[in-house]
CHARMM-style PDB file with segment names, atoms N, HN, CA, C and O in Angstrom:
ATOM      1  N   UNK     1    -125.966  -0.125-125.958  1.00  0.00      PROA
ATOM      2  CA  UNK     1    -126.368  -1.515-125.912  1.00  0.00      PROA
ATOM      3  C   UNK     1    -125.207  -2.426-126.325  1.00  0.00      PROA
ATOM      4  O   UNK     1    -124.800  -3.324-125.588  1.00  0.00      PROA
ATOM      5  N   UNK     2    -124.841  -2.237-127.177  1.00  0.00      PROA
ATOM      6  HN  UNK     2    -125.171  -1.507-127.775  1.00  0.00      PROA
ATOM      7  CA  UNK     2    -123.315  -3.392-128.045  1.00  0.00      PROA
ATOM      8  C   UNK     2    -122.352  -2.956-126.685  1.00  0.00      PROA
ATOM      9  O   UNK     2    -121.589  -3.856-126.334  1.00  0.00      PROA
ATOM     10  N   UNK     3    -122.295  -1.765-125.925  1.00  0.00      PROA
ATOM     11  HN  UNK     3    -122.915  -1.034-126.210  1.00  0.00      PROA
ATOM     12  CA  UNK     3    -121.608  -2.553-124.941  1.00  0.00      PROA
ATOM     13  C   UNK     3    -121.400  -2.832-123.471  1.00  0.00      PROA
ATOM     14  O   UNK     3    -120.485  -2.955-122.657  1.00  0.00      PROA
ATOM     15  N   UNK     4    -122.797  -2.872-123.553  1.00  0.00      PROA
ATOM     16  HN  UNK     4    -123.540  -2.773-124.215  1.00  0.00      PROA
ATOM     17  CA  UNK     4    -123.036  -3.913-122.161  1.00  0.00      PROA
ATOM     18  C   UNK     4    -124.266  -5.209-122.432  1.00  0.00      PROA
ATOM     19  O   UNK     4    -125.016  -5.764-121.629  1.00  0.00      PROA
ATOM     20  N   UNK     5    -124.067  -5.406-124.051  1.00  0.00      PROA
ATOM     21  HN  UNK     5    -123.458  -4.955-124.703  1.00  0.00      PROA
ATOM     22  CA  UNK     5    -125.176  -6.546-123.883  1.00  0.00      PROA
ATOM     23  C   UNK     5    -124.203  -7.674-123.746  1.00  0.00      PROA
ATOM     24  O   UNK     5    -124.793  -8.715-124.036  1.00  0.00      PROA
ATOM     25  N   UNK     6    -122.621  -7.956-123.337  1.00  0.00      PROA
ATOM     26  HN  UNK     6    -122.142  -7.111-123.101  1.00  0.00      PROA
ATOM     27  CA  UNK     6    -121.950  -9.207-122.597  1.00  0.00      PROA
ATOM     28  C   UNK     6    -122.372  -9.841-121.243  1.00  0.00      PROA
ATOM     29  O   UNK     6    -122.185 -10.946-120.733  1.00  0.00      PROA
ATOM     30  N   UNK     7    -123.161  -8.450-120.776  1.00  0.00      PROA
ATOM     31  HN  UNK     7    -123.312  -7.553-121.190  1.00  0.00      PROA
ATOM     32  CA  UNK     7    -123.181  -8.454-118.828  1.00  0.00      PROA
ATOM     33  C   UNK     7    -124.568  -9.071-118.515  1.00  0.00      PROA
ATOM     34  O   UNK     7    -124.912  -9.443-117.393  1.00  0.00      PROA
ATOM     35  N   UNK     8    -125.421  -9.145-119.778  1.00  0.00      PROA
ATOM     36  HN  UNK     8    -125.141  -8.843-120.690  1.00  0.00      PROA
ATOM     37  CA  UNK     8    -126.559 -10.027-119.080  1.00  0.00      PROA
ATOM     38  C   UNK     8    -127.222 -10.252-121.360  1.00  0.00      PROA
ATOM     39  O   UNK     8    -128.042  -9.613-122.019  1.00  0.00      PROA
ATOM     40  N   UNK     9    -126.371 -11.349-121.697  1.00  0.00      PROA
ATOM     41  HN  UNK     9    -125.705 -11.869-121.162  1.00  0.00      PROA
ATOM     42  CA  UNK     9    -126.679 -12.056-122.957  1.00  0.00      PROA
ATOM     43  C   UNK     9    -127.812 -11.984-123.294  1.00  0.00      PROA
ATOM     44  O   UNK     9    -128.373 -11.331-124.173  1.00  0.00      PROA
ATOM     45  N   UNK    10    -128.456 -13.305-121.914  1.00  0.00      PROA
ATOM     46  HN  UNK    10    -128.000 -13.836-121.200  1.00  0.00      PROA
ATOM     47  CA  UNK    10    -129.800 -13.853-122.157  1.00  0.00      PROA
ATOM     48  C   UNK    10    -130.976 -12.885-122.530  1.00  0.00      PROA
ATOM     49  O   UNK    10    -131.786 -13.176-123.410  1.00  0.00      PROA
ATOM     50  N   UNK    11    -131.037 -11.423-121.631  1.00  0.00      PROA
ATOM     51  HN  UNK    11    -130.378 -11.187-120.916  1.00  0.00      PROA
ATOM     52  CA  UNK    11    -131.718 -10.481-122.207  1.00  0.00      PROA
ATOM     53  C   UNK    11    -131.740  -9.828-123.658  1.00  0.00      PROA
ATOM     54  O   UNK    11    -132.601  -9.493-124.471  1.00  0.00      PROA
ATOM     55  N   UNK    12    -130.594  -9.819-123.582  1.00  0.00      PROA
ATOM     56  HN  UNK    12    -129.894 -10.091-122.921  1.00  0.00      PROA
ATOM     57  CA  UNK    12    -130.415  -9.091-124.815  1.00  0.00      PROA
ATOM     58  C   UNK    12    -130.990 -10.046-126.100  1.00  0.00      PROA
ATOM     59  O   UNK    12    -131.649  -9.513-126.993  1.00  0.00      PROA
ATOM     60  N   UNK    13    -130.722 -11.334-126.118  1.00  0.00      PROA
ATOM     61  HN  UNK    13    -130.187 -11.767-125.393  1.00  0.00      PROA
ATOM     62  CA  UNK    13    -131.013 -12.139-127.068  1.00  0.00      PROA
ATOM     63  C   UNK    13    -132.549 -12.190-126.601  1.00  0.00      PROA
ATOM     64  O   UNK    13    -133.027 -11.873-127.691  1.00  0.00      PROA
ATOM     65  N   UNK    14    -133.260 -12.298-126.074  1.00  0.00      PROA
ATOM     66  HN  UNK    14    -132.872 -12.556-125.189  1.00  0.00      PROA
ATOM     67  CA  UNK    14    -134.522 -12.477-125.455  1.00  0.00      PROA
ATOM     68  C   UNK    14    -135.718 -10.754-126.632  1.00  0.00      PROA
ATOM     69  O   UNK    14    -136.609 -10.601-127.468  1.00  0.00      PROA
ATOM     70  N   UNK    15    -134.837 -10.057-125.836  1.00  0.00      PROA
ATOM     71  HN  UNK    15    -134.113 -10.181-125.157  1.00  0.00      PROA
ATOM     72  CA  UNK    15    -135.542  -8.894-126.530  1.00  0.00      PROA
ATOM     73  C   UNK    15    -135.325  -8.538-128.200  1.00  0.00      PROA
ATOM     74  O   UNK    15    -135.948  -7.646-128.776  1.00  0.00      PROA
ATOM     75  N   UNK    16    -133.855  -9.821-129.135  1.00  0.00      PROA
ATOM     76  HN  UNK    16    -133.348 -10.546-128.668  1.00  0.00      PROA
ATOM     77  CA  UNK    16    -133.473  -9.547-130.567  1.00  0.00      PROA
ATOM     78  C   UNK    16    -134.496 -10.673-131.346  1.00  0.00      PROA
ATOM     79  O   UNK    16    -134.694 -10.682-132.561  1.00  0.00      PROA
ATOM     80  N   UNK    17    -135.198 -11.777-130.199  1.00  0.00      PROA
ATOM     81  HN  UNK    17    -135.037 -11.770-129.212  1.00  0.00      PROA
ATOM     82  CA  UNK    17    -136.116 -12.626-130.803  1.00  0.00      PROA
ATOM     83  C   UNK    17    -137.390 -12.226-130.806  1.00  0.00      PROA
ATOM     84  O   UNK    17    -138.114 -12.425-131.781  1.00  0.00      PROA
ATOM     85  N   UNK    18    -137.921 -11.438-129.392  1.00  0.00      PROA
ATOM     86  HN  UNK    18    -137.333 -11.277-128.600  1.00  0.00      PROA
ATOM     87  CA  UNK    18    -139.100 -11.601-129.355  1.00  0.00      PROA
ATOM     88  C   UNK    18    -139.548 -10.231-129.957  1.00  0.00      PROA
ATOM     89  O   UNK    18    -140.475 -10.135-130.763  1.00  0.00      PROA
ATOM     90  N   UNK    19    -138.746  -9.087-129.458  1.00  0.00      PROA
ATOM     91  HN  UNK    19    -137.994  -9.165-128.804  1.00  0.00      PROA
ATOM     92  CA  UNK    19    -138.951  -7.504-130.726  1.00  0.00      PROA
ATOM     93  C   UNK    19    -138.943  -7.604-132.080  1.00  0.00      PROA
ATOM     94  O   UNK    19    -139.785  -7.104-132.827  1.00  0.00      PROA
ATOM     95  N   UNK    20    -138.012  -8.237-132.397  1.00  0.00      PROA
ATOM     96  HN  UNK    20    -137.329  -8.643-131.790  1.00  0.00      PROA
ATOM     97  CA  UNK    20    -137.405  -8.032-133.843  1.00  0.00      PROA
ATOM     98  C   UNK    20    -137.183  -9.950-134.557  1.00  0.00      PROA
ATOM     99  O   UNK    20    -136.477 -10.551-135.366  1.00  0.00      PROA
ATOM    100  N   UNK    21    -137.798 -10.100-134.032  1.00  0.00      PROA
ATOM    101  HN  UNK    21    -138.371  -9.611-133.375  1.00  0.00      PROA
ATOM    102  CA  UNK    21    -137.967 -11.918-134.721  1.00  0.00      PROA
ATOM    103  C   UNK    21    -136.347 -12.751-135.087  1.00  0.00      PROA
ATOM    104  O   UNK    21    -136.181 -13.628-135.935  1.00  0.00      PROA
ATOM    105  N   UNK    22    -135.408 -12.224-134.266  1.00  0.00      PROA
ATOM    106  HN  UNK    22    -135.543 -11.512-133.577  1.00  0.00      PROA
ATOM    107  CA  UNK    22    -134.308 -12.488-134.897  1.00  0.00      PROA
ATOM    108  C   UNK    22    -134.380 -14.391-134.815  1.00  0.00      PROA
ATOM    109  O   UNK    22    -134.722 -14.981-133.790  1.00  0.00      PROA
ATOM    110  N   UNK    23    -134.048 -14.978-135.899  1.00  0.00      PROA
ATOM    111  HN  UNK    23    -133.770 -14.498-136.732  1.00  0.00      PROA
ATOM    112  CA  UNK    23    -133.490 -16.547-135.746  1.00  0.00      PROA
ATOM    113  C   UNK    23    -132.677 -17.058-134.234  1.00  0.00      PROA
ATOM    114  O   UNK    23    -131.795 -16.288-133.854  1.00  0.00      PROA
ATOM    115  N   UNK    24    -132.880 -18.045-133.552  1.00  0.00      PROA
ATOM    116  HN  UNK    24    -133.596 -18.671-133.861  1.00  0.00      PROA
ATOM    117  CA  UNK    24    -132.290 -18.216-132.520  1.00  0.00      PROA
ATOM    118  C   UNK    24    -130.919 -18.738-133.293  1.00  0.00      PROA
ATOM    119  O   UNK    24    -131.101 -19.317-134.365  1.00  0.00      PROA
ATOM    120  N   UNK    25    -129.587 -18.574-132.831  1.00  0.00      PROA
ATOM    121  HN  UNK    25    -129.439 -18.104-131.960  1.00  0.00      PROA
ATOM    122  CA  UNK    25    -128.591 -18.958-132.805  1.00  0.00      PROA
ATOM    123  C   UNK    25    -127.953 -19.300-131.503  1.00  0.00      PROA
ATOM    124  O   UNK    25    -127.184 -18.630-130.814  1.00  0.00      PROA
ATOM    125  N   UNK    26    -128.515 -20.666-131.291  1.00  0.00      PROA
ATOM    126  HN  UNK    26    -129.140 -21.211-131.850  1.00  0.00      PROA
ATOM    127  CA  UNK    26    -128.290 -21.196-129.732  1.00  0.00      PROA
ATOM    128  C   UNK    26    -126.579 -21.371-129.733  1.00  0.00      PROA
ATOM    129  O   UNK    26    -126.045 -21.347-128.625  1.00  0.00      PROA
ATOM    130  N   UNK    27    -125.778 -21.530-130.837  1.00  0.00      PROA
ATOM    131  HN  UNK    27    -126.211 -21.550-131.738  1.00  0.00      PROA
ATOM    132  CA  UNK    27    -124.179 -21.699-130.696  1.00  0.00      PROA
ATOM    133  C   UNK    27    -123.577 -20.213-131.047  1.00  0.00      PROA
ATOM    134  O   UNK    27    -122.371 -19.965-131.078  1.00  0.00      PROA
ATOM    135  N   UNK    28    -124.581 -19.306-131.297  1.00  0.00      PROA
ATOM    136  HN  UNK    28    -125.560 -19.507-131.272  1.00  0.00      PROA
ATOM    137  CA  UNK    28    -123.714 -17.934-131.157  1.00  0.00      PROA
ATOM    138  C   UNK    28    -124.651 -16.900-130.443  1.00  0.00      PROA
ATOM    139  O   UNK    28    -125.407 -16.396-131.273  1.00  0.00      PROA
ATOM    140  N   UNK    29    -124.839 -16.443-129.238  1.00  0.00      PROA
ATOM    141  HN  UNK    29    -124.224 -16.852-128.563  1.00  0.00      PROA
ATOM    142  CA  UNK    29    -125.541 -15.867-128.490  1.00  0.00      PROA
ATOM    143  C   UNK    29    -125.405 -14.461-128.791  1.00  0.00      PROA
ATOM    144  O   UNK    29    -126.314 -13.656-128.586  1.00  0.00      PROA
ATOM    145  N   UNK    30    -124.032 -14.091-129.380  1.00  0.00      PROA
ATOM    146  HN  UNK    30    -123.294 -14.745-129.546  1.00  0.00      PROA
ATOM    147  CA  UNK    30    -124.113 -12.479-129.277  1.00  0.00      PROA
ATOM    148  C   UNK    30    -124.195 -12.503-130.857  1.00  0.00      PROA
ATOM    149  O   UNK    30    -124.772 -11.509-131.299  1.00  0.00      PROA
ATOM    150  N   UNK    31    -123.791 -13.331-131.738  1.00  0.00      PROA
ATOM    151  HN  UNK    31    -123.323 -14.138-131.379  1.00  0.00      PROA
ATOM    152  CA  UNK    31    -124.381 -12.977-133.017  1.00  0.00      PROA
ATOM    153  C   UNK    31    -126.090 -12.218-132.964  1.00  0.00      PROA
ATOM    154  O   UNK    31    -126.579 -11.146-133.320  1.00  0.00      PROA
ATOM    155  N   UNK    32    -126.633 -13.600-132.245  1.00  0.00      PROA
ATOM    156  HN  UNK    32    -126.237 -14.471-131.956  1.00  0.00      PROA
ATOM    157  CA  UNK    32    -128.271 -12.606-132.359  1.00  0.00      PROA
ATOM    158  C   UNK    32    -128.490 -11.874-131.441  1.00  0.00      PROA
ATOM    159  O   UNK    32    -129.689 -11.612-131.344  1.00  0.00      PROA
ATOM    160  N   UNK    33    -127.661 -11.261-130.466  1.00  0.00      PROA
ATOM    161  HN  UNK    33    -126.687 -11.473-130.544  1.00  0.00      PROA
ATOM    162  CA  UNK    33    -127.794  -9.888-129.479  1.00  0.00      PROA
ATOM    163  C   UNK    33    -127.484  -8.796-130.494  1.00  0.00      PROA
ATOM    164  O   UNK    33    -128.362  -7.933-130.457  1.00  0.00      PROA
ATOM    165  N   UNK    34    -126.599  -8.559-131.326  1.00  0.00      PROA
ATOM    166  HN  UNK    34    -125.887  -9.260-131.357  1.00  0.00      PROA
ATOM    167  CA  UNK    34    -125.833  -7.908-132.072  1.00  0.00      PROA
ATOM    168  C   UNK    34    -126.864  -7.558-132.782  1.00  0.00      PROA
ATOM    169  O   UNK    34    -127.286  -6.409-132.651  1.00  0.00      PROA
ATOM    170  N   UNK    35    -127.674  -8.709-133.939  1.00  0.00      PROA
ATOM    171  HN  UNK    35    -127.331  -9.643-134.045  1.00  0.00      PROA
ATOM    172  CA  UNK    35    -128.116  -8.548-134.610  1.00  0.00      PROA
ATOM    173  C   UNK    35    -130.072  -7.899-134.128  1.00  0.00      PROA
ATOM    174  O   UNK    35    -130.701  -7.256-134.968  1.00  0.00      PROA
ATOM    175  N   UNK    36    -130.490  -8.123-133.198  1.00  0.00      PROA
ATOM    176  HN  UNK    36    -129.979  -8.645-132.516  1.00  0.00      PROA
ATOM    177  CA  UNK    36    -131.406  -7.437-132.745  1.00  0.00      PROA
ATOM    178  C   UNK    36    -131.054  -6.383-132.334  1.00  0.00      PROA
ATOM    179  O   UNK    36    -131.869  -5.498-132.590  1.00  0.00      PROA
ATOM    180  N   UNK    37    -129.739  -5.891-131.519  1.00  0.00      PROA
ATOM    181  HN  UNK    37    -129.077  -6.611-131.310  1.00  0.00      PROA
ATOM    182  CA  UNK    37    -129.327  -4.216-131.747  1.00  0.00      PROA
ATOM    183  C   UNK    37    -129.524  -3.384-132.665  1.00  0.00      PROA
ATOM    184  O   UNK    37    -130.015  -2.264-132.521  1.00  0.00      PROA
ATOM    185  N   UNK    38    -129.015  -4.064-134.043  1.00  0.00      PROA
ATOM    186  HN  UNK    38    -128.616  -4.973-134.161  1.00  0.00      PROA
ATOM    187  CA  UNK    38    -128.867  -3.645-135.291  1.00  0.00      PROA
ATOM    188  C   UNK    38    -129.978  -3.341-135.679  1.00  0.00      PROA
ATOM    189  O   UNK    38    -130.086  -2.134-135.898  1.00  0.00      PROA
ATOM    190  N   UNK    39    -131.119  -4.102-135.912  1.00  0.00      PROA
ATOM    191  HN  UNK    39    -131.031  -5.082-135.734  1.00  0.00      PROA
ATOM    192  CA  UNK    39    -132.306  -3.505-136.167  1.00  0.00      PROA
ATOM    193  C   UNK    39    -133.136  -2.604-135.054  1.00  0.00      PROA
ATOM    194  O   UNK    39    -134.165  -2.044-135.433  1.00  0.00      PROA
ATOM    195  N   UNK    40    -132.820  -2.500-134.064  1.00  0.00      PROA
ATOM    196  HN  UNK    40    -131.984  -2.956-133.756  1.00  0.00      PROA
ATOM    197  CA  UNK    40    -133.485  -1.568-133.226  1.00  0.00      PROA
ATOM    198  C   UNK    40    -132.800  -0.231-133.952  1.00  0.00      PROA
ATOM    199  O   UNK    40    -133.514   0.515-134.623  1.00  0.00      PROA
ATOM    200  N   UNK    41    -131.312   0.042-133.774  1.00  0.00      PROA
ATOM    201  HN  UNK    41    -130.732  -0.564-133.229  1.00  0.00      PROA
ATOM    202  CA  UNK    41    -130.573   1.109-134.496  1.00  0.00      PROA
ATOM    203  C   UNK    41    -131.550   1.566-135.508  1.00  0.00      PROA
ATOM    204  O   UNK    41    -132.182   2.622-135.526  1.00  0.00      PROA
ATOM    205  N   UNK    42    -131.560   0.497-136.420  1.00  0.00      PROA
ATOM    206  HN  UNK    42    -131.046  -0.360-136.405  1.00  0.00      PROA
ATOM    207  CA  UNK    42    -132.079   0.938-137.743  1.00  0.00      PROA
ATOM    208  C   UNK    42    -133.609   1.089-137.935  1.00  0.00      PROA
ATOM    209  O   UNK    42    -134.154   1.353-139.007  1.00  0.00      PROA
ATOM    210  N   UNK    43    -134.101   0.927-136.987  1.00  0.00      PROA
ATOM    211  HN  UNK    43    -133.659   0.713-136.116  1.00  0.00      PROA
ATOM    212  CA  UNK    43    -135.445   1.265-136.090  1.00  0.00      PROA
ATOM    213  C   UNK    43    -135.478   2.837-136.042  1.00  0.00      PROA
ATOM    214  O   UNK    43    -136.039   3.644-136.784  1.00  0.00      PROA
ATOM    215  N   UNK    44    -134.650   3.018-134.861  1.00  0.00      PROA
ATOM    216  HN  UNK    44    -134.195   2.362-134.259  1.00  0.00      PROA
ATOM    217  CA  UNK    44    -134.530   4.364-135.187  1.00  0.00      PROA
ATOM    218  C   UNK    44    -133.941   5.403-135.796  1.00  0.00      PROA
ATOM    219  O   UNK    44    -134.100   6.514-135.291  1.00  0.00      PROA
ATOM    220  N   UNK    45    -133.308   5.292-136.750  1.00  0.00      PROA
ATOM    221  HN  UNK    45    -133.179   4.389-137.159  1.00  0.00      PROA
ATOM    222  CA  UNK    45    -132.865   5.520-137.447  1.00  0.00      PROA
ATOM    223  C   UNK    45    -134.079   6.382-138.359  1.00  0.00      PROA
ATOM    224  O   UNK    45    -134.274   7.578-138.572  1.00  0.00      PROA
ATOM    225  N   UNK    46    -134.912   4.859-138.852  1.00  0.00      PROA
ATOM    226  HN  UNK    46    -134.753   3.887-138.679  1.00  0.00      PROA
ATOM    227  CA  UNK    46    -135.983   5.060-139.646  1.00  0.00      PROA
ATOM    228  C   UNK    46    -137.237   6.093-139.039  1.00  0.00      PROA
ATOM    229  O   UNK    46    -137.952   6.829-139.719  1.00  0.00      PROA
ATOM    230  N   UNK    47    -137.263   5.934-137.759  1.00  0.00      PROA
ATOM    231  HN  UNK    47    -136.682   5.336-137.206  1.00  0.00      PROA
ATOM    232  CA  UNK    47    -138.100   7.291-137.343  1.00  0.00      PROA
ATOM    233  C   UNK    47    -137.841   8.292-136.724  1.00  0.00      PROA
ATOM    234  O   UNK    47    -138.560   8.832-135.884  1.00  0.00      PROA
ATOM    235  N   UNK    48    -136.350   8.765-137.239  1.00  0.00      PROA
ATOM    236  HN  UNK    48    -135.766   8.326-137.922  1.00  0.00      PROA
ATOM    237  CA  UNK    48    -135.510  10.139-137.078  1.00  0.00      PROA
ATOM    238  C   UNK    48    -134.932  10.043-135.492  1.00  0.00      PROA
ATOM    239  O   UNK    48    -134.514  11.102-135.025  1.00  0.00      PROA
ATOM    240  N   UNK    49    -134.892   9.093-134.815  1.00  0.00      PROA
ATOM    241  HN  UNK    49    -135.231   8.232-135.194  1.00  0.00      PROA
ATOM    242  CA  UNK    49    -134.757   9.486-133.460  1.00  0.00      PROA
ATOM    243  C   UNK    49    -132.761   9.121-133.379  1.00  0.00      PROA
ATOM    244  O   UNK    49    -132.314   8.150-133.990  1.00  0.00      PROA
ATOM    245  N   UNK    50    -132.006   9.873-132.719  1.00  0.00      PROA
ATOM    246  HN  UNK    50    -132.369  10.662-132.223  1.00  0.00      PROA
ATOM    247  CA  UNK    50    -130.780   9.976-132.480  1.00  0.00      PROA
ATOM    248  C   UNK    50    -130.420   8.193-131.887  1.00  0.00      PROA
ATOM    249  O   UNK    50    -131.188   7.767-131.024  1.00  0.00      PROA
ATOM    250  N   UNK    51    -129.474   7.413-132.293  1.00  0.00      PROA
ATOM    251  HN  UNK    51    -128.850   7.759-132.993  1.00  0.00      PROA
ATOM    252  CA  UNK    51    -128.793   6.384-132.143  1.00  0.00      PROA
ATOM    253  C   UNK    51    -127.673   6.309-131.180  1.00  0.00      PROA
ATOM    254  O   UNK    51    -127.318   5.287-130.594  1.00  0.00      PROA
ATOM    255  N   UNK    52    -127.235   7.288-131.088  1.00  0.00      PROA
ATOM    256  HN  UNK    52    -127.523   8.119-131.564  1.00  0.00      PROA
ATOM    257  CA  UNK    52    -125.603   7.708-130.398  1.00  0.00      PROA
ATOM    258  C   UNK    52    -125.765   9.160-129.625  1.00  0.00      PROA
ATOM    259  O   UNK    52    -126.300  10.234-129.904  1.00  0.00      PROA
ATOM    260  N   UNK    53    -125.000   8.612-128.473  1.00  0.00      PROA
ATOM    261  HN  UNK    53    -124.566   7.740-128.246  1.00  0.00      PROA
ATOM    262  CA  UNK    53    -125.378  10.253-127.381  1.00  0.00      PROA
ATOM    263  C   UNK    53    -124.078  11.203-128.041  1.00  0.00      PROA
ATOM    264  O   UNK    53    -123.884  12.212-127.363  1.00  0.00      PROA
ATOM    265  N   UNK    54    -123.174  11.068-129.215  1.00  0.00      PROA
ATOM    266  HN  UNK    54    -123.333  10.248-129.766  1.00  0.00      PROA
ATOM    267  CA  UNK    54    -122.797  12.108-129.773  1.00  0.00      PROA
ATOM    268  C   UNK    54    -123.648  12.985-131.073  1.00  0.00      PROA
ATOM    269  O   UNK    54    -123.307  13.988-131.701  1.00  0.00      PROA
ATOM    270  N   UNK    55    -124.897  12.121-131.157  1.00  0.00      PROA
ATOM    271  HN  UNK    55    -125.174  11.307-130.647  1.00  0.00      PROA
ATOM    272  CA  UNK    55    -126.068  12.217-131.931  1.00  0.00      PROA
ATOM    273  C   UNK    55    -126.850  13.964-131.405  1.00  0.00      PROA
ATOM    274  O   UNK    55    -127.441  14.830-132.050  1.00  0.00      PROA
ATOM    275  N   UNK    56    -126.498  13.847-130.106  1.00  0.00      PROA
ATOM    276  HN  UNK    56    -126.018  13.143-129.582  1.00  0.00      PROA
ATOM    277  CA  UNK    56    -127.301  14.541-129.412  1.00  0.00      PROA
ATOM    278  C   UNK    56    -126.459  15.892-128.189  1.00  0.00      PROA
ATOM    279  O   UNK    56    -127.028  16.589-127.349  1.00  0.00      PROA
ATOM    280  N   UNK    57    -124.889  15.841-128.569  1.00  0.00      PROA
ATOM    281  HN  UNK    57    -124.426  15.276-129.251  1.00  0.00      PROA
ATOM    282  CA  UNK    57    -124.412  16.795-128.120  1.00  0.00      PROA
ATOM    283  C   UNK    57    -123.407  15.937-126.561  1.00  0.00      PROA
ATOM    284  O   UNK    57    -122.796  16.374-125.585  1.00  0.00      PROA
ATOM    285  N   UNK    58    -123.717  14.623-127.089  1.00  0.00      PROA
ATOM    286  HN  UNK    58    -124.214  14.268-127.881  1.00  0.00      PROA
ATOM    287  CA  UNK    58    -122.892  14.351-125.695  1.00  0.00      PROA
ATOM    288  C   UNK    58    -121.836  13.381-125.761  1.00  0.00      PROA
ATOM    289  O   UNK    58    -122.197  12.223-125.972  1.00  0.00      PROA
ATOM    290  N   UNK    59    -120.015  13.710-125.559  1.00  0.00      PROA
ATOM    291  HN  UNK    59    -119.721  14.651-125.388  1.00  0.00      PROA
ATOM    292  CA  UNK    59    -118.976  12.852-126.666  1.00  0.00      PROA
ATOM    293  C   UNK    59    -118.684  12.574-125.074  1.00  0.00      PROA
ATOM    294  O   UNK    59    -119.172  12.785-123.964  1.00  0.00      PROA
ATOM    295  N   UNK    60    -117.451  11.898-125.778  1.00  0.00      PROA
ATOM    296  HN  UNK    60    -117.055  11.726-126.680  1.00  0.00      PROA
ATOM    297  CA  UNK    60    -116.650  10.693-124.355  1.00  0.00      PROA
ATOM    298  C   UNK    60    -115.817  11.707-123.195  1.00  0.00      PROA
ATOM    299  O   UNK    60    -115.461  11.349-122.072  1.00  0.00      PROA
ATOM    300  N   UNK    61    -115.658  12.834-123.712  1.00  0.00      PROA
ATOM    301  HN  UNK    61    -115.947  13.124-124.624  1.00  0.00      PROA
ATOM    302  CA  UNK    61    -115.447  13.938-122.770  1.00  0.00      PROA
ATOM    303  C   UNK    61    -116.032  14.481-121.411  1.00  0.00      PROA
ATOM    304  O   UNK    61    -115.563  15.060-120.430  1.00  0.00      PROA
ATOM    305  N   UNK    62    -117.362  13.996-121.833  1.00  0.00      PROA
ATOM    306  HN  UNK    62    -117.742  13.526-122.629  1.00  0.00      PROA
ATOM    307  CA  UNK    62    -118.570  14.291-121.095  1.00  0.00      PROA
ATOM    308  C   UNK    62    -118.995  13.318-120.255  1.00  0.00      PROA
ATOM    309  O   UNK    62    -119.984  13.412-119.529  1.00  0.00      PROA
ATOM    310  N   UNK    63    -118.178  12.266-120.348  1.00  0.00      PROA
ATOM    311  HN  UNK    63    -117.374  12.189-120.938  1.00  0.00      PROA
ATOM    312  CA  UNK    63    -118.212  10.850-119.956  1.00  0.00      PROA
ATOM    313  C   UNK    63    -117.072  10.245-118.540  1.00  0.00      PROA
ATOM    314  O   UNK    63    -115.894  10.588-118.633  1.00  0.00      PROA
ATOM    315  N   UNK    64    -117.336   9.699-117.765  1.00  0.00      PROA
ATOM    316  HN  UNK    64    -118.294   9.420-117.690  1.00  0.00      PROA
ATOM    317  CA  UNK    64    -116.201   9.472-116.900  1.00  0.00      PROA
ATOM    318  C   UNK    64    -115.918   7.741-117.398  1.00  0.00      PROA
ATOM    319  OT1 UNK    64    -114.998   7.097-116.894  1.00  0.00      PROA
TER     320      UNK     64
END
């Protein structure tokens, strides 16, 4: 998500307000994209589920 939420903002900020209640910051758009990432992370985090596909057996090797 952190890096392709540049390629379409408005979503990303859309889903950090209305999921996760983030404050609108109409003069910093990826502050609250960022910051609704962050708590999704820590979302799952909190109910054991893997964050990162090296979480799960899969590194940048594996990656084109």
């Amino acid at each position: 998500m952190k890096y392709v939420y540049k390629s379409d903002i408005e979503r990303f900020t859309q889903f950090a307000e209305r999921v996760w209640n983030v404050n609108i910051y109409l003069d910093d758009l990826g502050k609250m994209a960022i910051e609704g990432i962050k708590n999704y992370e820590d979302f799952l985090k909190e109910i054991g589920l893997p964050s990162r596909l090296g979480q799960i057996g899969i590194h940048d090797d594996s990656l084109e």
